[in-house]
TIVEXSE-475490 format. One record per residue (C-alpha): residue in three letters; x, z, y. Coordinates in steps of 0.2 Angstrom, whole numbers, plus 5000, padded with zeros to 4 digits. Each point is the difference from the previous one (the first is absolute). Example, Ala and Ser with C-alpha at 12.3 -4.5 7.8 and 13.67 -1.06 7.14 Angstrom:
2
ALA506250394978/SER500649975017/
//
This chain:
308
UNK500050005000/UNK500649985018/UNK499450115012/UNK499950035018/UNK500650195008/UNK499350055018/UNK500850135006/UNK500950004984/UNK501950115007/UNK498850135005/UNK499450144988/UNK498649974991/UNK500849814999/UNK501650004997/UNK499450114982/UNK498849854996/UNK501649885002/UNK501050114990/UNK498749994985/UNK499849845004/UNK501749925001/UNK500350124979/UNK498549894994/UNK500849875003/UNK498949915013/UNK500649915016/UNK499850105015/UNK499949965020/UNK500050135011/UNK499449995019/UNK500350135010/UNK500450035021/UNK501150144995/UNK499250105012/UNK499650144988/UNK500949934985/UNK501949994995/UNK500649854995/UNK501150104987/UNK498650044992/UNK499649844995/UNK500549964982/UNK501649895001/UNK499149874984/UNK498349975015/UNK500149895015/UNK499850075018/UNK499249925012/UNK500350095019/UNK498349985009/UNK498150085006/UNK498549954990/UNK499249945014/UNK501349855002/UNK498949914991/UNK501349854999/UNK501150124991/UNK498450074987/UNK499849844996/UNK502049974993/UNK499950154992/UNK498350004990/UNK500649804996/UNK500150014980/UNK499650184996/UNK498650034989/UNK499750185006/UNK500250085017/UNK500050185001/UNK499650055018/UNK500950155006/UNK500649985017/UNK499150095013/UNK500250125013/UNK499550164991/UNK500150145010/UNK498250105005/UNK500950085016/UNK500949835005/UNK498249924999/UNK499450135011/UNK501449975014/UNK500249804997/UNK498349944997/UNK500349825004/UNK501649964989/UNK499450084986/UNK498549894999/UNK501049845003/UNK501250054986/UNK498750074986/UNK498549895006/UNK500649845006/UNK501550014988/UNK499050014985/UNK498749875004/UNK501649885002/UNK500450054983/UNK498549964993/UNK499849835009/UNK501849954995/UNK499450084981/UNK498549875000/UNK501049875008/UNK501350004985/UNK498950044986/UNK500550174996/UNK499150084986/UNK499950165006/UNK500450125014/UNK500250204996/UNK499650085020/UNK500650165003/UNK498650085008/UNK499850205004/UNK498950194995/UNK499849995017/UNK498649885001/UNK498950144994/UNK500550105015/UNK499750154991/UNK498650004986/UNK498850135000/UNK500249964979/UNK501450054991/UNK500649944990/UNK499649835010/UNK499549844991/UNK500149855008/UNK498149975003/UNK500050155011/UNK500049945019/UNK501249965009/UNK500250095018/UNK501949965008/UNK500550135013/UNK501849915005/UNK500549835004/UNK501049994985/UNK498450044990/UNK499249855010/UNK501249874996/UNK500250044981/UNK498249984997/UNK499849855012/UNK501349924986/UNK498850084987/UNK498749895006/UNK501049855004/UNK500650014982/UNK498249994992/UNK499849875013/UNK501249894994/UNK499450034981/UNK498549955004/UNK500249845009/UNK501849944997/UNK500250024981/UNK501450145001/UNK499950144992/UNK500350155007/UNK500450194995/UNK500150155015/UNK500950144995/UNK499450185008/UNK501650095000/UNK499750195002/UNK501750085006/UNK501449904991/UNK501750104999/UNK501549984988/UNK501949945004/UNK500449905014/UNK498650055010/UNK501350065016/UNK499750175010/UNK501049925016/UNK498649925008/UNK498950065015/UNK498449974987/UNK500750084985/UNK499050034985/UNK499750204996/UNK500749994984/UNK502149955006/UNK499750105017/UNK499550164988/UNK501649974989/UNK501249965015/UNK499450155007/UNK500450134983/UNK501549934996/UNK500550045021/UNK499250164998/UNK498949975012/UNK498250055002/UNK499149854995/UNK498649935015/UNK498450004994/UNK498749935013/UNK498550124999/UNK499850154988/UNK500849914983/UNK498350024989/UNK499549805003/UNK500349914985/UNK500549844994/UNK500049904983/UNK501749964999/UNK500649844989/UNK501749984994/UNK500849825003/UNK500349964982/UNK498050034998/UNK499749895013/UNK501349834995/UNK499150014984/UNK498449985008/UNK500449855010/UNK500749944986/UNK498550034991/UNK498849925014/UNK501149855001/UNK499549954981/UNK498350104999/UNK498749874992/UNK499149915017/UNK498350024995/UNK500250195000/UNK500950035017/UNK500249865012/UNK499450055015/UNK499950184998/UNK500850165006/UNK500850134990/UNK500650195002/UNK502050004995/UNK500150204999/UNK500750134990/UNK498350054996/UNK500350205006/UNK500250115015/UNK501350105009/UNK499950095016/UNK501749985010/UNK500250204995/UNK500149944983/UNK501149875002/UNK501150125011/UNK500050134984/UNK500349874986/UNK501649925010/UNK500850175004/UNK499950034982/UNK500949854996/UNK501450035012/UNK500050184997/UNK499850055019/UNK498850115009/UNK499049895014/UNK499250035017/UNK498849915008/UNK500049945020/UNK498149985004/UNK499349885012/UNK498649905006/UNK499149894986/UNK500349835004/UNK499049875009/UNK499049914988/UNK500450104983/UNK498650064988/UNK499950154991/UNK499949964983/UNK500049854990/UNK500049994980/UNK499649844990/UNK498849964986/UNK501349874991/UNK498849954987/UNK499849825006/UNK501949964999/UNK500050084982/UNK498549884998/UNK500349825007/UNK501950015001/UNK500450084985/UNK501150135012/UNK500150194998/UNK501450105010/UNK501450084989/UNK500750115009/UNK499650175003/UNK500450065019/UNK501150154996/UNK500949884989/UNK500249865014/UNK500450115013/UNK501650074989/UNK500549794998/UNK499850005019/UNK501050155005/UNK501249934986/UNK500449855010/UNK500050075016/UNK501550104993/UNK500949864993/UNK499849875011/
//
């Protein structure tokens, strides 16, 4: 298979490269490097250096590939809140381009990184994905305009189309050293400093937290899924349980074998106070259940941040 990366030096995409490139399938990534490294990229794919919504560039990089998997974005919730405009030219316009340069070359199927925060905090818990939908960021906004754009596309232009609801994705290489860090490296960063840990608000909100082996396996999963079953439709990519941030704080300082602190702050624009999936509808259509248990992942994660 040859596949198409967005994004694909950052995080979540530079891991579905990596599983990629040890199937043995062709792999091009496009990424700005805004976010992503380029040493992250495997050294067997292709980079191309560029936005998503150069659509003169999508169109090069999608040429040939029977898959794209649609990663790029700007992802944080905060940087939504204080940059409205470029995050809905990047995760709107950007993925639309995609789409069109997608239909344009015949690609089979694209795999769209949406987001748990479409549901802006679901009064059901745990949250399938008929419950409504209710975004209370920009960033909520954009990932379920793609949602619908992707349906769209299924629908009238023949490709099919997968959208991934990742809740809270953490593992190694996710990076501490950025203004919108993720919890999870901040937390580790800050224990292995021995210093208290920031927690915005009183620590109890809680979060389904998905390790990043769980979710490469389920994009790989939704890239071969049967059509019939789950083109167009939008799935929950979760661990399937719940952690309050106090949790999390009390598991990781039993890893590193430390006593922790917190530094408590304001909550944070735009965040919700719990979130938990109901996962059955992956373990259904795609065939995906997560493997990895969060006590178990966030050893592999504090593991990497020591050794790397």
């Amino acid at each position: 298979m040859q596949a198409l990366v967005t994004g694909g030096a950052g995080f979540i995409g530079s891991n579905i490269v990596d599983s990629l490139v040890d199937g043995g399938h062709h792999v091009r990534v496009l990424d700005d490097l805004s976010t992503g490294y380029a040493e992250n990229v495997n050294a067997e794919a292709e980079l191309l250096v560029g936005e998503v919504v150069d659509a003169d560039l999508v169109a090069r990089a999608v040429e040939g590939a029977e898959v794209v998997f649609h990663q790029a974005a700007h992802r944080a919730v905060l940087r939504s809140v204080e940059q409205p405009l470029a995050t809905d030219h990047a995760n709107v316009h950007g993925t639309l381009t995609v789409l069109k340069a997608a239909a344009d070359a015949g690609v089979r199927r694209v795999v769209y990184a949406s987001s748990s925060s479409v549901y802006g905090g679901a009064d059901r818990l745990p949250t399938p994905e008929s419950a409504p939908t209710w975004p209370r960021s920009p960033y909520a906004v954009t990932k379920l305009t793609g949602e619908h754009y992707c349906r769209v596309f299924a629908e009238l232009y023949g490709v099919e189309t997968v959208a991934m609801r990742y809740f809270n994705v953490y593992g190694p290489r996710q990076r501490p050293d950025s203004a919108y860090a993720a919890v999870i490296p901040l937390f580790i960063e800050a224990l292995r400093q021995g210093v208290p840990a920031r927690v915005h608000g009183d620590g109890k909100q809680s979060r389904d937290f998905t390790f990043i082996d769980d979710v490469v396996a389920a994009n790989l999963a939704a890239a071969s899924a049967p059509a019939e079953r789950c083109s167009g439709n939008a799935y929950n990519i979760a661990g399937g349980c719940a952690y309050s941030l106090l949790d999390m704080l009390a598991i990781l300082g039993d890893i590193l074998d430390v006593e922790w602190q917190t530094d408590h702050g304001d909550p944070r624009p735009g965040d919700v106070r719990h979130t938990r999936a109901d996962i059955s509808a992956a373990r259904n259509d795609l065939g995906h259940d997560p493997e990895v248990d969060f006590a178990d992942g966030l050893a592999r994660t504090v593991a990497w941040f020591t050794h790397r």
